[in-house]
Structure formats: structure tokens, C-alpha cells
N, C-alpha and C positions, 0 to 999 in steps of 0.2 A: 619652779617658782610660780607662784599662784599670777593670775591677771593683774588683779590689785599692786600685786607687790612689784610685777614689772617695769607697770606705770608709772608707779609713785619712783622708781628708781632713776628710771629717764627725767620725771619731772623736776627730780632734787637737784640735776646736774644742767637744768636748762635755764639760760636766759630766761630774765622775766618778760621780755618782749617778744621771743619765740612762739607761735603760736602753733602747738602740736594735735595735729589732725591724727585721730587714729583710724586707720586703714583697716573698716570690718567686715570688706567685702569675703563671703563665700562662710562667714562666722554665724553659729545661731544667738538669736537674741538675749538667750544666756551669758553668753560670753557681753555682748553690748553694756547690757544690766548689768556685769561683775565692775568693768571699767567705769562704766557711770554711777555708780554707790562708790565710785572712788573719787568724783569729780569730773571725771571727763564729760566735756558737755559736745565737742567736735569729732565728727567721725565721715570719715570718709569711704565712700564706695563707687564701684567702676560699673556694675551693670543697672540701669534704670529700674527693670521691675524689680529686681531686690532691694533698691534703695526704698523704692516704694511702699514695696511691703513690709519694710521695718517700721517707715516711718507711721503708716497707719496705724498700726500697734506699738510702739514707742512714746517713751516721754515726748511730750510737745517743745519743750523749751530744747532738743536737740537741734546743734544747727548738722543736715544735712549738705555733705561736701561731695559734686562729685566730680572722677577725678579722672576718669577715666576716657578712653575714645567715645564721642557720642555721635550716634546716628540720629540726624536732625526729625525723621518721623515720629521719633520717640520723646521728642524735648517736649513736646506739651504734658507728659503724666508726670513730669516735674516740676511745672513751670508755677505749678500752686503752692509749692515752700521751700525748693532749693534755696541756700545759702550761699552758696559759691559754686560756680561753674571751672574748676580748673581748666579741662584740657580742650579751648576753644583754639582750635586749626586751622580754620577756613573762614572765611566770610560770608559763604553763603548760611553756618551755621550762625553766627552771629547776628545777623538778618531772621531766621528765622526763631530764636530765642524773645529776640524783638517783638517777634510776634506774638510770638504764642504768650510773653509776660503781660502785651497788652490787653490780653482775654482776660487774665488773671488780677488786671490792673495792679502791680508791681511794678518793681525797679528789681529786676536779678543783676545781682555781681557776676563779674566775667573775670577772667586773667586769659590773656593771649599764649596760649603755648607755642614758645619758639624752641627751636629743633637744632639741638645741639652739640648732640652724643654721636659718634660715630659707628652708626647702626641703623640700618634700612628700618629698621620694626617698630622706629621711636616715629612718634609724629610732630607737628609744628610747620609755625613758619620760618623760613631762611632771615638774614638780617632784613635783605630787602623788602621781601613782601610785608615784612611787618609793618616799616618805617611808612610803606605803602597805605596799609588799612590803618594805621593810628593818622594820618594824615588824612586821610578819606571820610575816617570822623568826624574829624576839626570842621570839614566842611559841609557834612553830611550825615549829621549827627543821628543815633539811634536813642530816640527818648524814654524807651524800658529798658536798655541794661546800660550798665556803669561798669568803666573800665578801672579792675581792683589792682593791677599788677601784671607779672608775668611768672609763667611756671614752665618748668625745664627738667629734662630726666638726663644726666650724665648718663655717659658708658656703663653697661655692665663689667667691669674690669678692675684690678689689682691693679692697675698703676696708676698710684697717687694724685703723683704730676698731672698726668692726664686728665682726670675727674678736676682738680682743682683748677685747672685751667679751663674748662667745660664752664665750671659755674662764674671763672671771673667774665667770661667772655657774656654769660644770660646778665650779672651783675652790672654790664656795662650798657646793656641794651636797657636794663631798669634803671640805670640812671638815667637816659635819653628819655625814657619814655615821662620820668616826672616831669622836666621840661614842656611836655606838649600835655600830659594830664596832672594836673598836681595833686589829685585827690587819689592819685595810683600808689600808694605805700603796700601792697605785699609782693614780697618774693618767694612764691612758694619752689624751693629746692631742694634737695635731701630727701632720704628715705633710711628705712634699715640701717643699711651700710656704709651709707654716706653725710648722714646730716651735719656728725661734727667738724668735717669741712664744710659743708654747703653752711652754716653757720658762719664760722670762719670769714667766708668771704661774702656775707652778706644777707644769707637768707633769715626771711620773717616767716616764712611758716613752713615745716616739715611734715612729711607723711609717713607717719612710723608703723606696720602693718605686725609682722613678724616676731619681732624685738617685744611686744605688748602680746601680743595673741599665739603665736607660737606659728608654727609651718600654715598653708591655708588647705581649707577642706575645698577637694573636691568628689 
């Protein structure tokens, strides 16, 4: 099944409030171009200079998502059009995001990824440390990024239960967190395999890589 036809099949059975990122990391801009004469205007990618280099040859109206681990050396060759910063971990990156937007004079979106999968290889913060840095905000605020939400990778695993109860637990934590930010409405959860539960229990925007684009090139 062609790109186009992938998309359009996911998009027919999605929530209209669902907001589907597609995952084009390690894809050539062929493939971008198939999805986007299809409508797709979100796209997400995990390494910086390839995000990069799409976007300098890319339609301009893409919003760039990324989604991936970031090394903070690298956030300035972003810092001039990223649209969403998924997987912020630490605080010292968020500080330095800070920075580098205010060169750019921007407001970059953030989401806090909290760590919730039972797997060394996943990143984030624990319940606490998050409840920490949203609190640390409040009082010490960073006036180039804006806190959009939270994002979360369940287990890689076949037991249901288990992922579903992964996302209610990130689900509760985004409820807390509107209380301290009210302008925090995404939950980005789900992927592949999992988004029609991360739906289910809550999630506003999925990352669909695979499912749209087929196996990734390496």
C-alpha cells in the first residue's frame, strides 16, 4: 500500500482531536513529499541534522517535531523553527533551549518526558523529579519555552495490561500538571503499536512512523 493510502487509512479511523505526527526519521524527502500531497502537515524526527536538512529543502508551512533524545550542544541548529520539542529529560536541557530560543527570539513548545516504561533504554523524569521542575517553573520561570504537555513511550511488549496501565499512570501525571500549567493541553503517547490505547486513555497526539512509511532505512 502506497504512503498516501496508509495515511489516509489511519486518518479515517482517527479522532478529530488526535493530532498525528508522522515519524520520517531516516525516510528520503520523497517519501515526506508522498505524505504531504496527502495533507500531512506534522512530522516528526529523532536526529537534529537530519531534521535539519529536510527542513531547509522542505515546504515551509511543515511543523518540524522533534522527538527524539536531544543533546543540548545541538539545540541551537533547531532553535530557529522547531515546533515541538517532545523528549525534554532533564533540566539542564530545558535551560539550555531557553537559551538558545532567546537568540532566535522565539517561544519554543516543550513537553516533559516522563519515564514510564519498564526499560532502562527509555528516558524521562520519575514522578518526582518532574513534580520538581514544573514547580521550579512556577517560581522561576523560563520566558522562551512554553510548557505544551507531557510525552511518554510505554514498554516494548505484548502485554496489554501492562502498556495500558503505563499510559494511565503518564495520563495522571497530565492531569496534575494542567492544574500548575493550564495552557499544557498535549499528551503526546502512542506509536505504531500502541496509539489505540494511548488514545483510549487519553492521548492528544501520536507518533506513527512505520504503520505510514513502512520498516525505517538504515
Amino acid at each position: 500500500m502506497s504512503i498516501q493510502k496508509q495515511l489516509l487509512s489511519i486518518l479515517e479511523d482517527l479522532p478529530k482531536h488526535i493530532h498525528l505526527v508522522a515519524v520520517s526519521k531516516t525516510k528520503p524527502n520523497a517519501d515526506l513529499e508522498e505524505a504531504y500531497a496527502a495533507g500531512q502537515r506534522i512530522f516528526g524526527e529523532n536526529k537534529i541534522q537530519e531534521m535539519t536538512q529536510k527542513w531547509e529543502t522542505l515546504p515551509k508551512d511543515i511543523q518540524w517535531h522533534m522527538i527524539g533524545n536531544v543533546q543540548t550542544n545541538k539545540v541551537k541548529y533547531m532553535a530557529p523553527y522547531v515546533s515541538l520539542i517532545h523528549g525534554v529529560d532533564r533540566y539542564k536541557l530545558l535551560k539550555e533551549i531557553n537559551k538558545q530560543a532567546a537568540k532566535s527570539d522565539r517561544i519554543i513548545d516543550c513537553l516533559l518526558q516522563m519515564h514510564i516504561a519498564q526499560e532502562d533504554t527509555k528516558f524521562g523524569f520519575n514522578k518526582e523529579e518532574l513534580e520538581a521542575v514544573v514547580t521550579d517553573l512556577k517560581v522561576n520561570p523560563l520566558p522562551y519555552i512554553r510548557i505544551k504537555g507531557l510525552m511518554g513511550m510505554a514498554t516494548f511488549t505484548d502485554n496489554q495490561e501492562q502498556i495500558r496501565s503505563e499510559f494511565k499512570t503518564l495520563k495522571q501525571q497530565f492531569d496534575w500538571l494542567q492544574t500548575q500549567h493550564p495552557e499544557a493541553n498535549e499528551l503526546s503517547m502512542g506509536m505504531s503499536g500502541d496509539y489505540v490505547l494511548a488514545i483510549e486513555e487519553g492521548s492528544t497526539m501520536i507518533r506513527v512512523g512505520s504503520k505510514i512509511f513502512g520498516s525505517r532505512n538504515y
